[in-house]
N, C-alpha and C positions, 0 to 999 in steps of 0.2 A: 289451684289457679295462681300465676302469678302475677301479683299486684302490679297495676301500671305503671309507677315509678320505675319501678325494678327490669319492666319492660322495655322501659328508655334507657336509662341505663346503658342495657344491654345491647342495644343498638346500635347507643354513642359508642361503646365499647368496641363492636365488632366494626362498625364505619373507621372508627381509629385505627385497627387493626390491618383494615381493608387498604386504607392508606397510607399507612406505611409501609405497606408490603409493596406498592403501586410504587413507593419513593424509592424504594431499594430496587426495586427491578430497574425502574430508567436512569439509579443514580450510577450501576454497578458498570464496567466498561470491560475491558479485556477480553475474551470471547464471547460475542453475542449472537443471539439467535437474528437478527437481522438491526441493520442500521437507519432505523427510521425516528432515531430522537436525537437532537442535540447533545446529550449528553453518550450517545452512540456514534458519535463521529460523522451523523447526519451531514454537519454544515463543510465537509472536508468534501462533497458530491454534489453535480453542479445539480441543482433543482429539487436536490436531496436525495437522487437517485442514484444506485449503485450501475455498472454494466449488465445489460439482460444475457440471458440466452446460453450460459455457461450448462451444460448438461450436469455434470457428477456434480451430487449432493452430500459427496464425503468433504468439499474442500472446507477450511473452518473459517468464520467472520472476523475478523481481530479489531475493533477499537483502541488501536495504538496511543493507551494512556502512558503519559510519563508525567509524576509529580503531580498526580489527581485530576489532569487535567485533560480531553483528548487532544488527540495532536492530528491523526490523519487514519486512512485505513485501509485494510490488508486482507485480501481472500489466500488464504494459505492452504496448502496439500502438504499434511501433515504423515502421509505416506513416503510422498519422493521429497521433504524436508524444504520446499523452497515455497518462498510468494507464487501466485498467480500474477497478482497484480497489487499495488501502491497506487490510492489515490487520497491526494493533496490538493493545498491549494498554496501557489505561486506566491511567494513574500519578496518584494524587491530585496537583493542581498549585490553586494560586492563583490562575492563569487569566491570567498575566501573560506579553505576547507579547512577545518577542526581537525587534528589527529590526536586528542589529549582526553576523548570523552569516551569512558571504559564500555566495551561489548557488552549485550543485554537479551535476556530470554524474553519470552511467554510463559509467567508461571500458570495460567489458567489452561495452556493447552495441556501439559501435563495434567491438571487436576480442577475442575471449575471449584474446590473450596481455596482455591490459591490467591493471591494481590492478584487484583486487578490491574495494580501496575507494571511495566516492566520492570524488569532489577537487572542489578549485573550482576555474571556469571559468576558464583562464587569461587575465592583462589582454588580449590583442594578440585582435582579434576576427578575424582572419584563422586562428588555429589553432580555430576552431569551427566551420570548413568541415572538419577531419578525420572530427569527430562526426555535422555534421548532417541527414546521412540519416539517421540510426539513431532521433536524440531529437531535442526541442526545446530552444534554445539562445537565448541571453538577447536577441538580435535579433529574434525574431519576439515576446515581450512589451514588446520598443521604442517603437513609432508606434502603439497601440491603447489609446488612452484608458479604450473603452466596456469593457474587462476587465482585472479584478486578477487576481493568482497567486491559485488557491484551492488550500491544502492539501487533502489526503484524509486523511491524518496529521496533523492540527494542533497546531503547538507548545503551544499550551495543553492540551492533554491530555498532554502532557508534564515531569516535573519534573524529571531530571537535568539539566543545561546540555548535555549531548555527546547525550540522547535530544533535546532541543530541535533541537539543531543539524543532525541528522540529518534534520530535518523540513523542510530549505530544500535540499533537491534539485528540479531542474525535473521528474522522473521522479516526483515526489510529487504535481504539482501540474498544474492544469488552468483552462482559462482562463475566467471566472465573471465574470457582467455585473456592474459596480459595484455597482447597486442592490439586487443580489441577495447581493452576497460582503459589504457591509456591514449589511445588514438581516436578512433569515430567516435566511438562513445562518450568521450570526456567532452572531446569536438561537440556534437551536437548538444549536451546539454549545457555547455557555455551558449551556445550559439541561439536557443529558446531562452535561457537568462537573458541576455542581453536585448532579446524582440520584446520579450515581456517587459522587461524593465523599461523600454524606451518606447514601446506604441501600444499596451493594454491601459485602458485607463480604468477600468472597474475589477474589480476581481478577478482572478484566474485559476479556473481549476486543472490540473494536469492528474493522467490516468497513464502508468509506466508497467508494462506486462510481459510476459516471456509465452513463449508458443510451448509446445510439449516436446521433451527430451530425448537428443541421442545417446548422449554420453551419462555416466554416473562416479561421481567419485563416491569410492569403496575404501572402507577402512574396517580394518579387522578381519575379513573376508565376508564383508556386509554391502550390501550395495546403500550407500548414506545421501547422498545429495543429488538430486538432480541437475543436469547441465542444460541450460535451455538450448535449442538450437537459432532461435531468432529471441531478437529483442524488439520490443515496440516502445512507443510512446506517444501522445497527443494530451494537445490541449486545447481549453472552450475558452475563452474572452468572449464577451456579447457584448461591451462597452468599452473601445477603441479608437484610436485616433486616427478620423478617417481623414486626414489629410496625409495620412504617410505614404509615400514613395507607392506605386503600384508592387513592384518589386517584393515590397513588403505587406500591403495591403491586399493582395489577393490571401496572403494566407491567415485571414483573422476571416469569422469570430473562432475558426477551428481548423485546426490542421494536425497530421499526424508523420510517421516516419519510422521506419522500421530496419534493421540490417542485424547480418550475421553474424552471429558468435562465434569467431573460426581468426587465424592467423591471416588468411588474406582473403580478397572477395570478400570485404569485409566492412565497406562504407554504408552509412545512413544513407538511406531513399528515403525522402520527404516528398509525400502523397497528399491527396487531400480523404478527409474522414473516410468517403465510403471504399476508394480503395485500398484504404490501409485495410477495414473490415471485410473487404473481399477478401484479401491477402490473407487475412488470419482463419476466414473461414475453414479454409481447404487444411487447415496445420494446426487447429486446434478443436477437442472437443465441445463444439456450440452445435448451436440450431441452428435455421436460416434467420430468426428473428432477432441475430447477433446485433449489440447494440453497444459502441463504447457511452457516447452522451445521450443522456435525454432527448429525445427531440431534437438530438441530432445537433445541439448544443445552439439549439433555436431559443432563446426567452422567451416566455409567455406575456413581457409587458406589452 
């Protein structure tokens, strides 16, 4: 029999054990089984909830750590190599983009024993054959003229330099015809910086998604990235300046806006929430219980 001391002890022992083990799961970030902790990028989603109703259970969770800290987060398909969706949350910024902050992986999709943090791509492109089944990797936006990186998270919605920085991982980004990543697209997310900046007065969460693929750029005789056909975006503000302009106050506490990824036919339509989520019904793998905000980005105060 062993003695009572020895009993406690052992208790204390396995209690310590039991929580450390508790401390490392909710301390760990970079792909996780779901984001319901703060330290899982919880507070980057408005009410703490992610978007419902996504069908396939292959795409991966990403808690987009940089420098130990979370930054924002990312449902990724690690098959066709691109985001689903980025959601953040709105930092009043100037609008002024970074181009000096080096390109970055996910080492955890490749290997859950990997950093949690993102890194940058190392020089020698022979170590990006470890990764590139999992993601897409700076070779396959090599030889494609007709597409730029599009962020989902855009440094410009961004003001710290380390939230900037955070915003140039390939996992953030998705590949967007010239004409479209320099014209509507650039157009409307100046055009949400500048409504955010001057009539949100409480926090602001933004959720930025692509519909499912026509196109694929192919490298090697590989089909590598997927080409979304449509781009989306919205955002929740629930604390706003209700004296602003109608003009502008019909579209608070939530509005969205969607357009083509294509050379022409190619302008942002600005909807309000539920027919952007009609919109994406019909053109993407969901349910009918498709849901971008909580409650529809109603606060529970």
């Amino acid at each position: 029999m062993i003695p009572t001391s020895t009993n406690c002890a052992l208790a204390t022992a396995a209690a310590m054990v039991f929580l450390m083990c508790g401390l490392l799961e909710v301390s760990q970030a970079g792909v996780v089984g779901d984001f319901n902790h703060a330290e899982r990028c919880k507070d980057s989603l408005f009410m703490g909830t992610p978007p419902r109703g996504y069908l396939s259970n292959s795409y991966k969770k990403i808690c987009q750590q940089y420098e130990d800290k979370p930054r924002y987060v990312t449902l990724y398909d690690s098959h066709k190599h691109v985001p689903i969706y980025s959601a953040y949350t709105f930092k009043k910024s100037d609008g002024e983009k970074k181009v000096d902050f080096p390109w970055m992986f996910e080492p955890q999709l490749a290997s859950d024993k990997s950093s949690s943090n993102m890194e940058p791509f190392p020089q020698s492109a022979n170590m990006h054959m470890n990764f590139e089944d999992s993601q897409a990797v700076l070779e396959d936006y090599a030889d494609v003229v007709q597409y730029e990186r599009g962020q989902l998270n855009p440094d410009e919605h961004q003001a710290d330099p380390l939230d900037k920085a955070s915003t140039y991982t390939l996992t953030n980004v998705v590949p967007q015809i010239r004409e479209f990543n320099m014209g509507p697209w650039a157009e409307h997310q100046d055009i949400v910086r500048k409504r955010l900046n001057n009539y949100c007065r409480g926090k602001a969460f933004v959720i930025t998604g692509v519909t499912t693929s026509g196109h694929t750029i192919r490298r090697n005789n590989q089909d590598r990235v997927a080409v979304p056909e449509y781009m989306w975006s919205a955002y929740c503000c629930t604390e706003f300046d209700q004296n602003a302009p109608y003009f502008v106050r019909y579209k608070f506490p939530v509005f969205g806006a969607y357009g083509l990824n294509d050379r022409v036919n190619n302008h942002m339509v600005e909807v309000p929430l539920k027919n952007l989520e009609k919109f994406l019904k019909g053109r993407m793998d969901v349910d009918k219980n498709f849901q971008i905000f909580y409650k529809d980005c109603v606060s529970d105060k």
